[in-house]
N, C-alpha and C positions, 0 to 999 in steps of 0.2 A: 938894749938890755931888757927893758922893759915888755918888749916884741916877743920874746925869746921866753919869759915867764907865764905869758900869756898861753902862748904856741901849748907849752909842757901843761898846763891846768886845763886847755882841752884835752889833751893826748888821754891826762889821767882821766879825766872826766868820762870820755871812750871806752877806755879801756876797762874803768869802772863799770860800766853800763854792760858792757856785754859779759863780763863776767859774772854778773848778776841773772842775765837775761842767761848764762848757759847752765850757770846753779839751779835754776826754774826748771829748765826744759828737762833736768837728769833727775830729780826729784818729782816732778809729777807723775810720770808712771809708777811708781811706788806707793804713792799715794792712793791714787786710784786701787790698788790691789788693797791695801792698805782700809780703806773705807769697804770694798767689797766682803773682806773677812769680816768686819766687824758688823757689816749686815746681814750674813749666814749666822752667826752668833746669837743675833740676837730674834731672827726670825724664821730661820729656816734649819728644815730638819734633815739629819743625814737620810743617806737610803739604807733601810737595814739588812743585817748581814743573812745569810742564807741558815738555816734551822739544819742542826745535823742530824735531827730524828721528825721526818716529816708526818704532820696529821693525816691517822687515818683517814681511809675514803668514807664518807657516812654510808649506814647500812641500806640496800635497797628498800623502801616498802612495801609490806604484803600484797600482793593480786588480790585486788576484791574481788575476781572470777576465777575462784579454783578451779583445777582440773578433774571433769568429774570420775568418781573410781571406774575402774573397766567393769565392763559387763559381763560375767561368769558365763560360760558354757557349760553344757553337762544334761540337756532337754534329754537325749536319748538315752544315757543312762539312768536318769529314771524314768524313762518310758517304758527299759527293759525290766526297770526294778519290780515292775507290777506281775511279770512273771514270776520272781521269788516269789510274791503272794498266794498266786495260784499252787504252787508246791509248796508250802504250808497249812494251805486249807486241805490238798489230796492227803498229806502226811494228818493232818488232823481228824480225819473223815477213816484212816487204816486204824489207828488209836484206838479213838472212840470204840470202834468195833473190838481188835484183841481185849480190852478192858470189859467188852461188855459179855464178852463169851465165857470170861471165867466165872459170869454170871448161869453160865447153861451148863455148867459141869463139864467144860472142856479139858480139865485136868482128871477126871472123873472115868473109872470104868461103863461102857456100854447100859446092863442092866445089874442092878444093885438094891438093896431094899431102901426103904421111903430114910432121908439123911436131910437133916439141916447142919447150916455151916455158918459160923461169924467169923467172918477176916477182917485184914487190913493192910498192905502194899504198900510199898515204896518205889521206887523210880521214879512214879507216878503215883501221888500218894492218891486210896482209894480203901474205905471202908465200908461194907455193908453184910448182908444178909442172903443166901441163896441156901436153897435146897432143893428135893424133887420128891413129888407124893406119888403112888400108881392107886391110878384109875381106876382100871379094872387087870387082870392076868398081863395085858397088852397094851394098854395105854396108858403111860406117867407123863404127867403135869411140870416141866421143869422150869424153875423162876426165879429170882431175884433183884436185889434192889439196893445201889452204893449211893455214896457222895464221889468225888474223883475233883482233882485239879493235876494238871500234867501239861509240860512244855518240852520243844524239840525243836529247834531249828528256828527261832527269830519268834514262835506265837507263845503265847501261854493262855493256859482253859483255868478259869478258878470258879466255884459255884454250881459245877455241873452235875444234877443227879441222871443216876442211868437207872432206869427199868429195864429188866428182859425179860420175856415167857416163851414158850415151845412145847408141844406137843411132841411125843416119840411114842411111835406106834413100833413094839420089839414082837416079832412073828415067834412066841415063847414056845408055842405049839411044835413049831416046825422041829424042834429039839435040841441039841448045844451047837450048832453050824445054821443058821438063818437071815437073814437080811430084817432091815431097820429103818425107819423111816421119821427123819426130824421137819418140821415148820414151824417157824418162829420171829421172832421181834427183838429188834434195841430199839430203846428210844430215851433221848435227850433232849427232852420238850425247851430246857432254855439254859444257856451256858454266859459268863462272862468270857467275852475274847478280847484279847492284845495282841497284834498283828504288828509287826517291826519289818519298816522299808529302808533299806540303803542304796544310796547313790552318790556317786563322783560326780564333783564338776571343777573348774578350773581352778577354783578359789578353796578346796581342799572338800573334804567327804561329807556329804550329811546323814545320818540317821534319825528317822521316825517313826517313834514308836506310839499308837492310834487305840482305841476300846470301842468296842460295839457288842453285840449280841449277836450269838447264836445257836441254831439250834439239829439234830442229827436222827435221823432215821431210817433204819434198816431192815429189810423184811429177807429169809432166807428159807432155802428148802436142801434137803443132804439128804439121799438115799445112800446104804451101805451095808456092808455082812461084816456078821459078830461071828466069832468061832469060841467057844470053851475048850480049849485045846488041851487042858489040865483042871482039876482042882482047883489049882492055882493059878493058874494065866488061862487072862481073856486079851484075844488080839479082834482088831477088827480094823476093814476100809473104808470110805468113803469117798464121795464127792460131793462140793457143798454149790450154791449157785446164789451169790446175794446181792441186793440189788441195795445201792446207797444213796441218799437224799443230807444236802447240810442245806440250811439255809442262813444266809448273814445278812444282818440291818446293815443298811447305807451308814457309813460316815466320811468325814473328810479329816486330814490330816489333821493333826494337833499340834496345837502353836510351838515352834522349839525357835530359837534363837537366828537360825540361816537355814532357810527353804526355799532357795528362790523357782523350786520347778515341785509345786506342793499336786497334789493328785486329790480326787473327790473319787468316792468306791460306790457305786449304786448297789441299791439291796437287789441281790443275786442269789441262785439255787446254785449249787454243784452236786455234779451226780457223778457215779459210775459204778460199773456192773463188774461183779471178778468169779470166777470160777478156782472152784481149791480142791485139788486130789491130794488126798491124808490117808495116815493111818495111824494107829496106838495099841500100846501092849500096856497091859495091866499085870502085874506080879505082886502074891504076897510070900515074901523069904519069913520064914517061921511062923508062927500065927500071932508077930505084932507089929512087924515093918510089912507096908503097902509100899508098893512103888508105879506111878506112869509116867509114861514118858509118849510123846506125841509130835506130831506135825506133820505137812505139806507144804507142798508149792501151788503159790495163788498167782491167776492172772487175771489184773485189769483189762476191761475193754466197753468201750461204748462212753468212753469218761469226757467230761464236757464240765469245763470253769463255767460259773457265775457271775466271774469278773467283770465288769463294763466299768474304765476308769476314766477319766478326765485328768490331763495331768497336762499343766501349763508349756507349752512350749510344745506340747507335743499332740495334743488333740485328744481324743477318743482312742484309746487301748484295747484291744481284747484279747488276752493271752489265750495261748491253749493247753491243752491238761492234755499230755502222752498217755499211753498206755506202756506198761512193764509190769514186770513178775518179778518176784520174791519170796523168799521162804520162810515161813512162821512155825515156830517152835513153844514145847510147853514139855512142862513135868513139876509132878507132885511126888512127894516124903512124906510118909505116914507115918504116927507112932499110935500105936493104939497103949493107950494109958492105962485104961482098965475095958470092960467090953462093953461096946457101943460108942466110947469115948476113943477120938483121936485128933489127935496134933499133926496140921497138915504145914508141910513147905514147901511151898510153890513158886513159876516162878515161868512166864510165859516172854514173846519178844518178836522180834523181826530181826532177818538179816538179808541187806539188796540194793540198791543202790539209793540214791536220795533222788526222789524226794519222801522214801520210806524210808530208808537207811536202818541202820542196826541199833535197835534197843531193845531194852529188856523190865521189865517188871514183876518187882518180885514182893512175895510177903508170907506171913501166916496164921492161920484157919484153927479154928476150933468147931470139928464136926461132930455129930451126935447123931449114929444110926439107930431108929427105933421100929 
């Protein structure tokens, strides 16, 4: 019995033990996860979650080696520009002259008694003083003397005084159908000039507008027949032969803003030579309206620029000056106020192609025959 009690307090004592021992083994993994969490907890950080509006990209920074600007083209067009010049100085050089002829009585009949005149002009604004004394029977003195400023085509003149004189020797003798003989002078010892060059280049247009000096001289000779065909009307022909000199001081471009092909102008002469067959009628309707009316066709020849330019890109320049013809026109309106005294309207010009082109100048005179 005894045996028997014994045998049962091991059995439990076993059966104790291992169920202890299988309590242990179902429990420890738990454990384990168990102590794991609570070491995330206390020391470790989740991974975080994805950003639903992500940071922008930072901006690149500047090239410290810009890219440099392009390089403009356009050398030849203003290499060409310097021939604009040159036909502005030949249209300056035709000017000079029509302004200076109304100095010689070109609105004016043939032979006429001794008259002085005070005018003043626009187009071309131009005031001074002409008239014409005689001599002897056959030879009058005819002269004058303005201020003048006047622009056409990119130049402008401002400062400019004109002298003219002339000799005309009228064959009075021969009787009312005889020939006529003019030699004479303009001259424009010293003018302010503004000269204006344009040129294209890639990077858009430049114009430059420049100042210098100069100066203008003319010498002529006109043989011709005068007819008194009336009381009233004197008609007459001619042909005139005049020789032209301009001289301009050297300058260089003037500073503007974008030049990149700037030109340098050496002082230079321009010349040429023109021949002009004219004619005019003089009329007086009742005895106190005068009327003339005048003109011919001129031709250049023997015409030579002064140009010698330097222009960056493009070297040494030398345009050339064409020759062409053109027609110049003139007439006067007389009011005789009382006798000796008249009110003249005149009004002289060119028409032809450019680099003379068509203009006109006009104004009016208070003349006094004595």
């Amino acid at each position: 019995m005894a045996t028997l009690r014994i045998r049962g307090l091991l059995v439990a004592a076993a059966l104790a033990a291992m169920a202890s021992m299988a309590l242990a083994w179902s429990i420890q993994p738990g454990s384990a996860a168990t102590l794991t969490l609570a070491n995330c907890e206390e020391g470790c950080s989740p991974s975080p979650s994805p950003s639903p509006y992500p940071s922008p990209s930072p901006s690149p920074s500047p090239n410290p080696y810009p890219s440099p600007s392009p390089t403009p083209t356009g050398a030849d067009s203003s290499g060409n520009s310097i021939g604009g010049l040159a036909d502005q100085r030949f249209n300056q050089m035709i000017t000079n002259r029509v302004l200076g002829t109304v100095l010689l009585g070109v609105n004016e009949q043939v032979n006429c008694s001794d008259c002085i005149s005070a005018f003043g002009s626009a187009g071309s604004f131009s005031a001074g003083i002409h008239g014409r004394k005689e001599l002897t029977n056959n030879l009058s003195l005819l002269a004058g003397i303005a201020y003048t400023q006047y622009n056409e085509g990119g130049y402008k003149i401002t400062s400019a005084p004109i002298g003219a004189f002339a000799l005309r020797y009228d064959f009075t003798d021969w009787g009312s159908s005889r020939p006529f003989f003019d030699v004479g002078t303009i001259l424009t010892p010293w003018e302010k000039a503004r000269y204006t060059r344009s040129y294209d280049t890639s990077l858009g247009p430049v114009s430059v507008t420049s100042s210098t000096n100069a100066s203008n001289y003319a010498v002529y000779g006109r043989a011709g027949w005068m007819s008194r065909v009336s009381p009233r009307d004197e008609v007459a022909a001619s042909i005139e032969v005049w020789q032209l000199w301009q001289r301009v001081s050297g300058y260089s471009d003037s500073a503007v803003a974008f030049n990149p092909f700037d030109a340098s102008i050496a002082t230079g002469t321009d010349r040429t030579s023109l021949v002009k067959i004219g004619g005019q009628w003089t009329h007086l309707f009742g005895s106190n309206i005068e009327t003339n009316i005048n003109g011919g066709w001129v031709q250049s020849f023997a015409s030579h620029s002064g140009i010698v330019a330097t222009v960056t890109g493009q070297g040494m320049v030398v345009p050339t000056m064409g020759n062409q013809g053109w027609f110049e026109y003139g007439g006067r309106l007389g009011f005789r106020v009382q006798k000796g005294w008249i009110v003249d309207l005149f009004a002289n010009g060119t028409l032809g192609p450019q680099p003379v082109g068509n203009t006109i100048h006009g104004g009016v005179g208070l003349r006094i025959n004595y």
